[in-house]
C-alpha positions as CSV (number, residue, x, y, z in Angstrom):
1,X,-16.0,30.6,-22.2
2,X,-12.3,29.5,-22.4
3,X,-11.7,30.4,-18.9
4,X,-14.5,27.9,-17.7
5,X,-13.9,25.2,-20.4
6,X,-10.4,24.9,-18.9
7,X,-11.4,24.6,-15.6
8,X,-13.8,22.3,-16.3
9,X,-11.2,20.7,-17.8
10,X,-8.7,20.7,-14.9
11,X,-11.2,19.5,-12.5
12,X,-11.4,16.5,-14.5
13,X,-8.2,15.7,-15.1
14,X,-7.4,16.1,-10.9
15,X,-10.3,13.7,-10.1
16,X,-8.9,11.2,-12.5
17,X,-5.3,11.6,-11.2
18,X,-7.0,11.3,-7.4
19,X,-8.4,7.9,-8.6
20,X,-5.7,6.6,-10.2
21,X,-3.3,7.5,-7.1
22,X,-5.6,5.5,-4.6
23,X,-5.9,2.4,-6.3
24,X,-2.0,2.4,-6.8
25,X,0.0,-0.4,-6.0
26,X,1.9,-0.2,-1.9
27,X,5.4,-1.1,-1.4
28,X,5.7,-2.3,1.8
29,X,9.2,-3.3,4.1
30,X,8.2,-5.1,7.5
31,X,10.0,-7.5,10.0
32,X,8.0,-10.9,11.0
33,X,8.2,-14.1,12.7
34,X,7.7,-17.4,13.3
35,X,7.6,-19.3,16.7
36,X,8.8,-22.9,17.3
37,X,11.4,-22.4,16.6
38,X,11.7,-18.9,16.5
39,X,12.7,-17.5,13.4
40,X,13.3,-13.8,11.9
41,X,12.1,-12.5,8.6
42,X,13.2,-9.2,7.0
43,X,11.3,-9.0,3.3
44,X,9.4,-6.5,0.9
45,X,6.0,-7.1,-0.3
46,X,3.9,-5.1,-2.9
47,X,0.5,-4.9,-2.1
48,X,-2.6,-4.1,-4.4
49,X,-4.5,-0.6,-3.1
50,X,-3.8,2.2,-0.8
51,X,-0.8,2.3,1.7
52,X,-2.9,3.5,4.7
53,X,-4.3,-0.3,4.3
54,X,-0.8,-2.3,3.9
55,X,-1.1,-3.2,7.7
56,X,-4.0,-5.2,7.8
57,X,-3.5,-6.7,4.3
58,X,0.1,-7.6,5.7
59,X,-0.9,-9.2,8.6
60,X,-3.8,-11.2,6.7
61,X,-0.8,-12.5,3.8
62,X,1.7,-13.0,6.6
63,X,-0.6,-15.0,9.2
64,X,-1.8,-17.4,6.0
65,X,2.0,-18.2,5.6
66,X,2.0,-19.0,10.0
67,X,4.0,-15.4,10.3
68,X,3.4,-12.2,12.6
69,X,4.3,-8.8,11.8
70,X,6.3,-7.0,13.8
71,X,7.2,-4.2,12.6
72,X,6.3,-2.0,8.7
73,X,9.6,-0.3,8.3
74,X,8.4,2.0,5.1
75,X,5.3,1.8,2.8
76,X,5.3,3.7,-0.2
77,X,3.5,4.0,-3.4
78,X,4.6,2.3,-6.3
């Protein structure tokens, strides 16, 4: 009964700990530009959810501001 109880237990806990991890805040490095006249942008960014969607939430934040991404250097979870 104990044996079960804790598993139930850790099952729980790991599905809570999934969720938290996926919602988590992105840390993001990229290179952008401008055009006219062409300027060069090196800058961090923290983005709200997941890191495998920093790209297009990057490029929608940067292309508000008249920038284009060139390059993500790193993206990590904060």
């Amino acid at each position: 009964m104990k044996r079960m109880f804790f598993i139930v237990l850790l099952g729980a806990a790991l599905s809570v700990a999934g969720v938290a991890d996926a919602q988590a805040a992105c840390r993001v490095e990229y290179k952008a530009k401008s055009d006219n006249p062409l300027t060069l942008y090196y800058d961090t960014a923290v983005l709200s959810g997941p890191c495998s969607t920093a790209r297009a939430q990057l490029r929608r934040m940067l292309a508000a501001r008249g920038l284009v991404l060139l390059k993500i250097l790193s993206a990590r979870p904060q």
